[in-house]
ROFIVO-540821 format. One record per residue (C-alpha): residue in three letters; x, y, z. Coordinates in Angstrom, 2 decimals. Example, Ala and Ser with C-alpha at 12.3 -4.5 7.8 and 13.67 -1.06 7.14 Angstrom:
2
residu|c1|c2|c3
ALA|12.30|-4.50|7.80 .
SER|13.67|-1.06|7.14 .
END
This chain:
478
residu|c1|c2|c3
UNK|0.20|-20.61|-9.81 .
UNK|2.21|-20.19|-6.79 .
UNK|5.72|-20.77|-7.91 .
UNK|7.79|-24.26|-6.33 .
UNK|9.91|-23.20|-3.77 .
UNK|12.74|-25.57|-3.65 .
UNK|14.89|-27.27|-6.56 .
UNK|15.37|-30.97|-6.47 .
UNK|19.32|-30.08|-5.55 .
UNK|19.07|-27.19|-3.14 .
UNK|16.48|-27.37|-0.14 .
UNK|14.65|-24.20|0.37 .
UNK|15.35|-21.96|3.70 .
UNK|12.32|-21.67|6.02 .
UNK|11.22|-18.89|8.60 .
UNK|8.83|-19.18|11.10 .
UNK|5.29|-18.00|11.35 .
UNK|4.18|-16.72|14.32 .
UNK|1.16|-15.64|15.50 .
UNK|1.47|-11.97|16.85 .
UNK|-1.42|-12.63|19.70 .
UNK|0.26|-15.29|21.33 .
UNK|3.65|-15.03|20.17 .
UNK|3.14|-19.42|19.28 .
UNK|4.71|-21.13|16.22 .
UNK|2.01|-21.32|13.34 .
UNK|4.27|-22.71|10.76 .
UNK|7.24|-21.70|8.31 .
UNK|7.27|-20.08|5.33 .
UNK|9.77|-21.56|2.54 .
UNK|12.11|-19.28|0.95 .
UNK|13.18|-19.24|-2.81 .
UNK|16.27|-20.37|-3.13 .
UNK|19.29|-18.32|-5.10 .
UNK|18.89|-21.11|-8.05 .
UNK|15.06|-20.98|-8.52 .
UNK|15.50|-16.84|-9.58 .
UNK|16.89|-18.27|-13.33 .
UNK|13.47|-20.64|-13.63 .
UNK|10.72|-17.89|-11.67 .
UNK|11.98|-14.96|-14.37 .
UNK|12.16|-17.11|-17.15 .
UNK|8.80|-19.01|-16.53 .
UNK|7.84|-15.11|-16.31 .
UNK|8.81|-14.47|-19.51 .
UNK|7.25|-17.05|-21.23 .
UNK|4.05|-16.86|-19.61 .
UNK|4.36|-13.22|-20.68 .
UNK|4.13|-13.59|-24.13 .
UNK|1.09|-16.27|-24.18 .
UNK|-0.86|-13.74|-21.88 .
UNK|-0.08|-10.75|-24.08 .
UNK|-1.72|-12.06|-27.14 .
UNK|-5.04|-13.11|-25.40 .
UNK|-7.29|-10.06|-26.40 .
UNK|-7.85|-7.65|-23.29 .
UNK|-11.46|-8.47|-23.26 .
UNK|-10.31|-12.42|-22.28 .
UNK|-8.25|-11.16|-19.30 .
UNK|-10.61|-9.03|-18.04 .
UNK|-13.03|-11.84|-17.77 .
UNK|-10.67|-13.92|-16.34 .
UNK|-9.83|-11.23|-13.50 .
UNK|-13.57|-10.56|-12.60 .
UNK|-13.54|-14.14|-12.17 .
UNK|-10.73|-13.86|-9.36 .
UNK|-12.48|-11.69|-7.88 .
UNK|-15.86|-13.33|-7.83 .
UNK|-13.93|-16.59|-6.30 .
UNK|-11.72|-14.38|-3.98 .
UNK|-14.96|-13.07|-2.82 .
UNK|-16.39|-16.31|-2.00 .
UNK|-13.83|-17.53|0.14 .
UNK|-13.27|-14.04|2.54 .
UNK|-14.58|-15.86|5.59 .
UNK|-12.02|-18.38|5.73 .
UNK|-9.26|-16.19|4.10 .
UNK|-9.91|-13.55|6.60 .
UNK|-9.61|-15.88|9.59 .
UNK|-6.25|-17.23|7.78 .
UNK|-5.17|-13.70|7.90 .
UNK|-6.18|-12.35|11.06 .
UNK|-4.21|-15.18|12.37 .
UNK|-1.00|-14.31|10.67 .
UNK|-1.00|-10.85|11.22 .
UNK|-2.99|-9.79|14.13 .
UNK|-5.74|-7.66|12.28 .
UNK|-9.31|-8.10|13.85 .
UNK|-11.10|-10.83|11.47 .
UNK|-13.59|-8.08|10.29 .
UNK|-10.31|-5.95|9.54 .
UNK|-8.76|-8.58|7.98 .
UNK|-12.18|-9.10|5.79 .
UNK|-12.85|-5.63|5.08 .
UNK|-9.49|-5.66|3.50 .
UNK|-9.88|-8.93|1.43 .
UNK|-13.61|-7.12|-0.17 .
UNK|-11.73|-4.16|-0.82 .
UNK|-8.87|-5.82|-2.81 .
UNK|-11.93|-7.81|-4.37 .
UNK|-13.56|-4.03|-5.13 .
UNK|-9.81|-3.14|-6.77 .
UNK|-9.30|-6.16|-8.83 .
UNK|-12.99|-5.45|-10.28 .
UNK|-12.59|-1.88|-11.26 .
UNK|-9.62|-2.92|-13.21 .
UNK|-11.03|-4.91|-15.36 .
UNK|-14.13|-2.70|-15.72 .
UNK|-11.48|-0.13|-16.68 .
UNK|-8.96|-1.55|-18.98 .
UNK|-10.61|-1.56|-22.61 .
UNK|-10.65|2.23|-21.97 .
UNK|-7.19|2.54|-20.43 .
UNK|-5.68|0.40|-24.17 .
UNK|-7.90|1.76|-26.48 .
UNK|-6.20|3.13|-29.63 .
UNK|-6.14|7.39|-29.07 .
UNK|-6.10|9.12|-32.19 .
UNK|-3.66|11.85|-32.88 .
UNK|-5.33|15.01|-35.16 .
UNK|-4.01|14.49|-39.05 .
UNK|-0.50|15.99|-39.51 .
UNK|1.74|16.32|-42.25 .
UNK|-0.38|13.22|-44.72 .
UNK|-0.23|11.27|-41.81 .
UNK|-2.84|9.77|-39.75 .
UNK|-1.53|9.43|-36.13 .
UNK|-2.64|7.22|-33.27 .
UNK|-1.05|6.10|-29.91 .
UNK|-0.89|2.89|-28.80 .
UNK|-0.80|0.73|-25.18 .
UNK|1.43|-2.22|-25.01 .
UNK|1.90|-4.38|-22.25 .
UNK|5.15|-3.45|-20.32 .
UNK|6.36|-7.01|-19.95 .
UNK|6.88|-9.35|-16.62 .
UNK|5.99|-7.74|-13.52 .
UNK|7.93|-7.79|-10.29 .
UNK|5.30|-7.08|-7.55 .
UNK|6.80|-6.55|-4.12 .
UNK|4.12|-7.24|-1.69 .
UNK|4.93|-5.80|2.12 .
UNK|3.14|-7.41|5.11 .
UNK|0.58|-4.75|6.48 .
UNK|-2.08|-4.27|3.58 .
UNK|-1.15|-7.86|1.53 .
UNK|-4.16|-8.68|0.00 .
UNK|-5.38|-4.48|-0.98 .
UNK|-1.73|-3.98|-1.94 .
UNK|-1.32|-6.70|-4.25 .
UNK|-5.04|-6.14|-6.00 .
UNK|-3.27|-2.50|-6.86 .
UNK|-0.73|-4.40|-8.54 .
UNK|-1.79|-7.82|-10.07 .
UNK|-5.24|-6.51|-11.14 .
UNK|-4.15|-3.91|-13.53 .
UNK|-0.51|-5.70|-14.00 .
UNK|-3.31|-8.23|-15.50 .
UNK|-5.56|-6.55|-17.33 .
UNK|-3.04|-4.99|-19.28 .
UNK|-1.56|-8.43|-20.48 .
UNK|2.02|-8.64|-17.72 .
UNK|2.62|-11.89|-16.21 .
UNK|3.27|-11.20|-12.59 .
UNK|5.56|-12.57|-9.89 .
UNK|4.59|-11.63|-6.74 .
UNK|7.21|-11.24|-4.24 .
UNK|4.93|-11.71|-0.78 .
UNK|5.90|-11.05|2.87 .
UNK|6.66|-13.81|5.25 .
UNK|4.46|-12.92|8.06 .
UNK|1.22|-12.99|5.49 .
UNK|1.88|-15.93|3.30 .
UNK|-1.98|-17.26|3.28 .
UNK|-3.87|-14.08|1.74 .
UNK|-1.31|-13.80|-1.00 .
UNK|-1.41|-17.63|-1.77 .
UNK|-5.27|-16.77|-1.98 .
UNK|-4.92|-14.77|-4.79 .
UNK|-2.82|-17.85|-7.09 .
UNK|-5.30|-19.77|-6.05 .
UNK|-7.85|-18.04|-7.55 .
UNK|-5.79|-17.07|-10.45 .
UNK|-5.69|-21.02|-11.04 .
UNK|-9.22|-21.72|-10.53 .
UNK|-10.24|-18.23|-12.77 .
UNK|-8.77|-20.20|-15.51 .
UNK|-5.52|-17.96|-16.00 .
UNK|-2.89|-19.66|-17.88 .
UNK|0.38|-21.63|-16.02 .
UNK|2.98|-19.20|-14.53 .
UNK|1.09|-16.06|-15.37 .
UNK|1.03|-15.47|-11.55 .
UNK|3.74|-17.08|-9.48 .
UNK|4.16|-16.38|-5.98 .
UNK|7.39|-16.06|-3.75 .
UNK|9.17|-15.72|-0.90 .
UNK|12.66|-14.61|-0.60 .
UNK|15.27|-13.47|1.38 .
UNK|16.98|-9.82|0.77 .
UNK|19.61|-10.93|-1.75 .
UNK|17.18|-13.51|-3.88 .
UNK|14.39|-10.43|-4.11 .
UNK|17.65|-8.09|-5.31 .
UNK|18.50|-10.74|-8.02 .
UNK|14.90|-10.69|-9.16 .
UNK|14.59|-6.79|-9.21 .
UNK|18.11|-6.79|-11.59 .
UNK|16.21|-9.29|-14.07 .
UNK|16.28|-8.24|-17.65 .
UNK|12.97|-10.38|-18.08 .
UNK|10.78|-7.98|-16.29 .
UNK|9.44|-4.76|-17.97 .
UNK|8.49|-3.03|-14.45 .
UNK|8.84|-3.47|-10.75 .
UNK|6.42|-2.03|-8.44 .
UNK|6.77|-2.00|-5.18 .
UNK|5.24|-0.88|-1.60 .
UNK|7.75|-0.75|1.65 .
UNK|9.89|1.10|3.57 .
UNK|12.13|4.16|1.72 .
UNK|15.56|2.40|3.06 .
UNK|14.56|-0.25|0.98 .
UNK|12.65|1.42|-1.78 .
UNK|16.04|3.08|-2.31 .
UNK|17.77|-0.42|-2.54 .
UNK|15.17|-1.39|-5.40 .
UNK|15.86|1.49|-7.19 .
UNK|19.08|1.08|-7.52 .
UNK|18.54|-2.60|-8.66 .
UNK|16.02|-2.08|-11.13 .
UNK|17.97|0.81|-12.50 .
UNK|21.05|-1.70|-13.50 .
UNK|18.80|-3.08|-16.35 .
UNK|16.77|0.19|-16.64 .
UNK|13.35|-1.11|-15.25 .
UNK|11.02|1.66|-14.67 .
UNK|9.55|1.24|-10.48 .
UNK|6.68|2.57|-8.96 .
UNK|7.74|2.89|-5.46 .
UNK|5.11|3.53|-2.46 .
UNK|7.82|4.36|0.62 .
UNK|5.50|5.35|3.42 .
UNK|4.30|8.25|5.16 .
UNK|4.29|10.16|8.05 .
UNK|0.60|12.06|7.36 .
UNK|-0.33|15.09|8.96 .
UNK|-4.43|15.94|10.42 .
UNK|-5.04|19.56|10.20 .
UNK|-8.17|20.12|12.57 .
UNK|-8.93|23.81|12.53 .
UNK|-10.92|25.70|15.39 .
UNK|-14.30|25.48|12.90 .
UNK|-14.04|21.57|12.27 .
UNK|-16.90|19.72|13.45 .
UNK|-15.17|17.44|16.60 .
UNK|-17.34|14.63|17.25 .
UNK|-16.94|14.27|13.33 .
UNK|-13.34|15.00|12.90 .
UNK|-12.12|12.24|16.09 .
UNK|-14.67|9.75|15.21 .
UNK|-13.49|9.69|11.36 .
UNK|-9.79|9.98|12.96 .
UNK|-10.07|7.32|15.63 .
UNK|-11.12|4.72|13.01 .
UNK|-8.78|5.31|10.31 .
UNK|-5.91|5.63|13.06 .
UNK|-6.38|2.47|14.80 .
UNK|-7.34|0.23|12.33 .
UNK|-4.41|-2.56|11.92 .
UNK|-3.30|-0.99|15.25 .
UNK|-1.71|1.96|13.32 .
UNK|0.29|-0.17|10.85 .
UNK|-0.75|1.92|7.49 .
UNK|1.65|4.27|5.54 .
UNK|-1.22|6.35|4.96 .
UNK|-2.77|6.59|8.60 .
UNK|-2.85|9.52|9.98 .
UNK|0.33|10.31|12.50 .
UNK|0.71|13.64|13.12 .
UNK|-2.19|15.57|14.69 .
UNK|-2.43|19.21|14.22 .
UNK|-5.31|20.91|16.16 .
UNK|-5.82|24.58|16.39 .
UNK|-5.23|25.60|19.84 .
UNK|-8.72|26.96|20.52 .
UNK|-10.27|23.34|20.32 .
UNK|-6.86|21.48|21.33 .
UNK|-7.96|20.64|24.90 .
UNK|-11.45|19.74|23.57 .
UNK|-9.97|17.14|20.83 .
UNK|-7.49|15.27|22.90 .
UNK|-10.44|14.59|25.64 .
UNK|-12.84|13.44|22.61 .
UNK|-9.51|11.22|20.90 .
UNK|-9.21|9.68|24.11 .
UNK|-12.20|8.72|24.88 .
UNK|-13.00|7.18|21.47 .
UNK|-9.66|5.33|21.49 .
UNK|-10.30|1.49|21.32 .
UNK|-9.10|-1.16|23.78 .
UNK|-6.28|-4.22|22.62 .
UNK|-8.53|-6.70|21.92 .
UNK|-7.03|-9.25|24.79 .
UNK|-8.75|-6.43|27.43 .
UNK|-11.57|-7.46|29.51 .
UNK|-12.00|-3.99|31.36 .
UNK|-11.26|-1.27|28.58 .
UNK|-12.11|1.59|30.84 .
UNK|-15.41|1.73|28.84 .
UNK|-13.38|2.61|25.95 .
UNK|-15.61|1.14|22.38 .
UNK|-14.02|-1.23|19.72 .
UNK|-11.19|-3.22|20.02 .
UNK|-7.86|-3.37|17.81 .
UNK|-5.43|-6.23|17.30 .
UNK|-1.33|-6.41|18.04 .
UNK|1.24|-5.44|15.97 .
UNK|2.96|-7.64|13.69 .
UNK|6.08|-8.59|14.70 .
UNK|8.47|-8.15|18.78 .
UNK|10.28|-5.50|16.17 .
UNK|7.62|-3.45|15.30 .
UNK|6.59|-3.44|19.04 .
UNK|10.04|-2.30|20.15 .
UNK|10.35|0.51|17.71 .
UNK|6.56|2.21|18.53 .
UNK|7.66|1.72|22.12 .
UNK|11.12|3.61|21.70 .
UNK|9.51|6.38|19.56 .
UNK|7.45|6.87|23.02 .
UNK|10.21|6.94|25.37 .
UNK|11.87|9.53|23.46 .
UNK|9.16|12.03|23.43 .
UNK|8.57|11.51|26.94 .
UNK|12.19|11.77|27.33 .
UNK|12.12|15.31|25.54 .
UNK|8.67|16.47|27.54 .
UNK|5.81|15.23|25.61 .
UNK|3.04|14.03|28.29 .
UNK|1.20|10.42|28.14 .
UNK|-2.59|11.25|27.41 .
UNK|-3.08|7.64|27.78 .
UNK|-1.29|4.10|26.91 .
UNK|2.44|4.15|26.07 .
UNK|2.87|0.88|28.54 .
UNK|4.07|-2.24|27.11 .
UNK|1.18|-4.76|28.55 .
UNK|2.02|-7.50|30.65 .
UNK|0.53|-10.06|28.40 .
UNK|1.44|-12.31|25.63 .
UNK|1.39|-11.00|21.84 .
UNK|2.78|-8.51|20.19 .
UNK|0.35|-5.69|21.92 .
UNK|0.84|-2.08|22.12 .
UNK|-2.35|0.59|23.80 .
UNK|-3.16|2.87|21.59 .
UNK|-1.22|6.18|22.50 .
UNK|-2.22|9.33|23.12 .
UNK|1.09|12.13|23.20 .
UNK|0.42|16.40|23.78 .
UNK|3.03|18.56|24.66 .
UNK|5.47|16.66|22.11 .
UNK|8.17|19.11|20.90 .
UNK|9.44|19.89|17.68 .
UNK|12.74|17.66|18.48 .
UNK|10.80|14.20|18.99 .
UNK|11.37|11.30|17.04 .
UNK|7.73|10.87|16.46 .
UNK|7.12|13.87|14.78 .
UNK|9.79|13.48|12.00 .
UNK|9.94|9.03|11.87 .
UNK|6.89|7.16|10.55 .
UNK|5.20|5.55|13.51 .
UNK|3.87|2.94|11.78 .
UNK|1.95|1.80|15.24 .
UNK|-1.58|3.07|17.23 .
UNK|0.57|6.35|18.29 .
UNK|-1.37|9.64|18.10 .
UNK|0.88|12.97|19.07 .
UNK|-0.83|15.72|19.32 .
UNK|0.23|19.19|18.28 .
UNK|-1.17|22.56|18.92 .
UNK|-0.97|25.72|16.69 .
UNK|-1.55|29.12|16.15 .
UNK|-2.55|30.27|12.80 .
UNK|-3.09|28.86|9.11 .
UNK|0.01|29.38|8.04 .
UNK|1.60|27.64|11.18 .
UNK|-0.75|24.50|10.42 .
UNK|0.58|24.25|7.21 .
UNK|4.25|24.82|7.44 .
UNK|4.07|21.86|10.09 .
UNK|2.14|19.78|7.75 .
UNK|4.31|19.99|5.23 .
UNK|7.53|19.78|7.55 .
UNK|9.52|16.32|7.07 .
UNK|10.50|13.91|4.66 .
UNK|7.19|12.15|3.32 .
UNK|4.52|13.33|1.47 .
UNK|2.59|10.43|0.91 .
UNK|-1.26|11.28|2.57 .
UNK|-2.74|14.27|4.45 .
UNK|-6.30|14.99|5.94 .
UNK|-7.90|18.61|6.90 .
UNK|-10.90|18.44|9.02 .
UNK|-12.79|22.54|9.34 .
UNK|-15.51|24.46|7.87 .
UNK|-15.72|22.84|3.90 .
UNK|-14.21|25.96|2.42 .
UNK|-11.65|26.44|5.18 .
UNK|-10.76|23.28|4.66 .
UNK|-10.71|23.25|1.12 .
UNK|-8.25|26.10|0.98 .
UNK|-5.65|24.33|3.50 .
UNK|-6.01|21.26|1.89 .
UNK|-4.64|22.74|-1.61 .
UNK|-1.83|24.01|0.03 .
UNK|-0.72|20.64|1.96 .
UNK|1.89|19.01|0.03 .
UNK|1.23|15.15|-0.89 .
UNK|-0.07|13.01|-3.07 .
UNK|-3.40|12.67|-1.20 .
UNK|-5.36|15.28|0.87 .
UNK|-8.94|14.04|2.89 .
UNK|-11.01|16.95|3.29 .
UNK|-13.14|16.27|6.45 .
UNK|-13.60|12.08|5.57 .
UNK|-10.76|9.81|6.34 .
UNK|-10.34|6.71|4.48 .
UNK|-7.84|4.04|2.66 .
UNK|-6.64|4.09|-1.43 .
UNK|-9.80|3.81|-3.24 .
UNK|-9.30|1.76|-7.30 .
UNK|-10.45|4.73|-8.98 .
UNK|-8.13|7.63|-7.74 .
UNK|-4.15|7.73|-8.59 .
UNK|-2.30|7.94|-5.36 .
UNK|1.85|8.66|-5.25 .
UNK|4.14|9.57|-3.09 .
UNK|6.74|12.74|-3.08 .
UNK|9.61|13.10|-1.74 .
UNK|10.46|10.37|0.15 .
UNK|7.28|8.65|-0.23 .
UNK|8.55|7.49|-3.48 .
UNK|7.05|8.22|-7.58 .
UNK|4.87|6.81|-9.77 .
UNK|1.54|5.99|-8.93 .
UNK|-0.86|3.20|-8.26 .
UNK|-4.94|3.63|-8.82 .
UNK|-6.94|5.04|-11.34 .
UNK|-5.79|5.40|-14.95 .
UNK|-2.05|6.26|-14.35 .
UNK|-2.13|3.18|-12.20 .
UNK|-3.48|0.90|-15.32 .
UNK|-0.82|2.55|-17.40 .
UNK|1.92|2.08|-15.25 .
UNK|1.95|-1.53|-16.35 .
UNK|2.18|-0.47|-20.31 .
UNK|4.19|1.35|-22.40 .
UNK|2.66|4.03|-25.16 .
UNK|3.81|3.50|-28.57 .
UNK|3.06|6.31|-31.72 .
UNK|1.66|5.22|-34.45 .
UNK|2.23|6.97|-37.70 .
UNK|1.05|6.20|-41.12 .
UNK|1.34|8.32|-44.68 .
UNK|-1.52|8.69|-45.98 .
UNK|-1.43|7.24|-49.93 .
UNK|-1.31|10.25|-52.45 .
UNK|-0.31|12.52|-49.70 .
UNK|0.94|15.95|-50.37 .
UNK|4.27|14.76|-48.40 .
UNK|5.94|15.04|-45.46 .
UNK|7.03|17.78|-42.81 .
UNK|10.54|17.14|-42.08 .
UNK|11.37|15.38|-38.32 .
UNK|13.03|16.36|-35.63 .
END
């Protein structure tokens, strides 16, 4: 399933692999070259219209069978994948069963999502609306959340009868290659699912191809924008995910020990590499003090630490020497501007891509790290005064992709309808979940992945209307 990289006349480019604990060579990825875009769309296409006609029954079978043999094979796909990335291997597990969980309700969901909906009578006519599949799907895959990412593409891109190609990141090629393996063994016919790598320009040429009927992707808005623009040359509706930059509301009523150990898990897992972590931490003034101590003390240790100041749990590095360098200027500029170091904020003297998790307070309104997407383990902490303060800050800033209030249920409740973004936690903090539709505004993109709307982003509605014989006739159209 996993498409062939090079053509008998052009050698395929290759970029290292390297592992971000020790910073050593595991490999090299091969990249798609400019002349294998022609052969990946058009094997697309083809596989397309053989996958379409198998009834939706058939393809949900076949997907539950993915994700019965993905299952199987976590332990040694989650050791691949720690590897590569520098997630903790129960991280990197927990992520492969939850992309198993997605690829499940999918199919569980899909005779629903293309059922035939019936329109009341109108006019001698009897009226339904229809679900086609949308065509080839361009699935751009980014490196953080590979394997839960992709399930909220391929599985419903699936179900509802697309061929896929998935476009996969460099720095995660063995969870991705997973999935077209088990596509294979699940019995899923040739080319249905392909798998790539490819520079910048070869992924634009595949966004501008006429062969695919939608492109979804997940990254950063600088290139989400780029995508756009491509897709848009041929008129290919996108679901873009761009990140976030989500806000905590912790009011003086919250329950702490609940709020900060909820936070401290969801903030630090994949060392704080998650569009839809929490990054911005808004705590009423009257428990500020009382918060930061708690955060702090819950914080977990870099994994390579022998003495962790007693600190529980451990997290992995980050990804890549540019991720590093970016959390690590975000720091220095705060400090620059006044914020204080709570703890961390020291590159370690150690191999690997490692950066402490971060506490900030005192940041002001001017920092970096209150308006840029961390995308790292960096937790500034901002006091305020009032309701309506907590909220304007919240909903300050470009993204709108996730939010979480932690107070008193109804308290909480109330703030949390008033936060603008696609997702608000009310006291629980947790990843995407199949079932729910999440989408970003603003910046954070459109469309949405999850739930129904998800499923349907991957078809196209068609009205059906037929006269009914001996019908009285016809209101006129407009």
């Amino acid at each position: 399933m996993t498409a062939v990289m090079t053509d008998a006349d052009q050698p395929a480019e290759r970029v290292p692999l390297v592992d971000p604990r020790t910073e050593r060579l595991l490999g090299e990825t091969p990249l798609l070259p400019p002349s294998g875009v022609d052969r990946v769309a058009r094997v697309a296409a083809a596989a397309f219209r053989r996958w379409a006609d198998v009834t939706v029954g058939e393809r949900c079978y076949r997907v539950r069978e993915m994700a019965c043999l993905l299952e199987e094979s976590i332990p040694e796909v989650a050791t691949a994948f720690s590897r590569e990335h520098g997630k903790t291997e129960a991280e990197a597990a927990m992520e492969v069963a939850r992309a198993v969980d997605t690829l499940r309700w999918s199919a569980d969901e899909a005779e629903r999502a293309t059922a035939a909906t019936p329109l009341p009578e109108r006019a001698g006519m009897v009226r339904e609306v229809l679900v086609d599949p949308a065509g080839p799907v361009l699935a751009i895959v980014p490196w953080n959340f590979p394997a839960v990412v992709l399930a909220r593409k391929l599985g419903p891109a699936l179900v509802m009868g697309c061929s896929v190609v998935v476009k996969a990141a460099d720095e995660t090629p063995s969870v991705t290659d997973a999935f077209a393996v088990a596509a294979r063994q699940a019995g899923l016919p040739e080319g249905t699912v392909q798998v790539v790598h490819a520079a910048p320009e070869v992924a634009d040429a595949l966004v501008r191809r006429r062969e695919f009927g939608a492109v979804s992707f997940t990254g950063s808005a600088r290139v989400g924008r780029l995508v756009a623009a491509g897709a848009a040359s041929t008129s290919t509706p996108c679901v873009l995910e761009l990140g976030g930059h989500a806000p905590v509301i912790v009011t003086a009523d919250a329950d702490l020990d609940a709020a900060v150990a909820a936070l401290v898990a969801v903030k630090f897992s994949s060392a704080g590499q998650s569009c839809g972590a929490p990054s911005r931490f808004l705590v009423d003034r009257r428990v500020h003090a009382q918060f930061v101590e708690r955060f702090t003390a819950l914080a977990p240790a870099c994994d390579y630490e022998r003495d962790s100041g007693g600190r529980p749990g451990t997290m992995g590095p980050l990804n890549n020497a540019r991720r590093r360098a970016e959390v690590h200027k975000l720091v220095l500029d705060a400090v620059h501007r006044g914020a204080r170091i709570r703890l961390g904020g020291r590159l370690p003297d150690t191999a690997g891509y490692y950066y402490p998790a971060t506490v900030l307070t005192d940041v002001p309104v001017g920092a970096r790290i209150l308006k840029e997407e961390p995308f790292g383990p960096l937790a500034p902490v901002v006091a305020y005064d009032d309701d309506r303060q907590a909220v304007e800050l919240a909903n300050e800033g470009d993204y709108a992709l996730a939010a979480y209030v932690f107070g008193e249920p109804d308290h909480a409740r109330r703030l949390g309808v008033d936060v603008d973004a696609g997702s608000v936690s009310v006291n629980f903090a947790a990843g995407a979940v199949p079932d729910a539709p999440l989408g970003g505004r603003r910046t954070s993109g459109y469309g949405y992945e999850g739930g129904v709307p998800g499923l349907l982003a991957f078809g196209r509605l068609k009205t059906l209307q037929c006269r009914v014989p001996d019908s009285a006739g016809l209101e006129a159209c407009t």
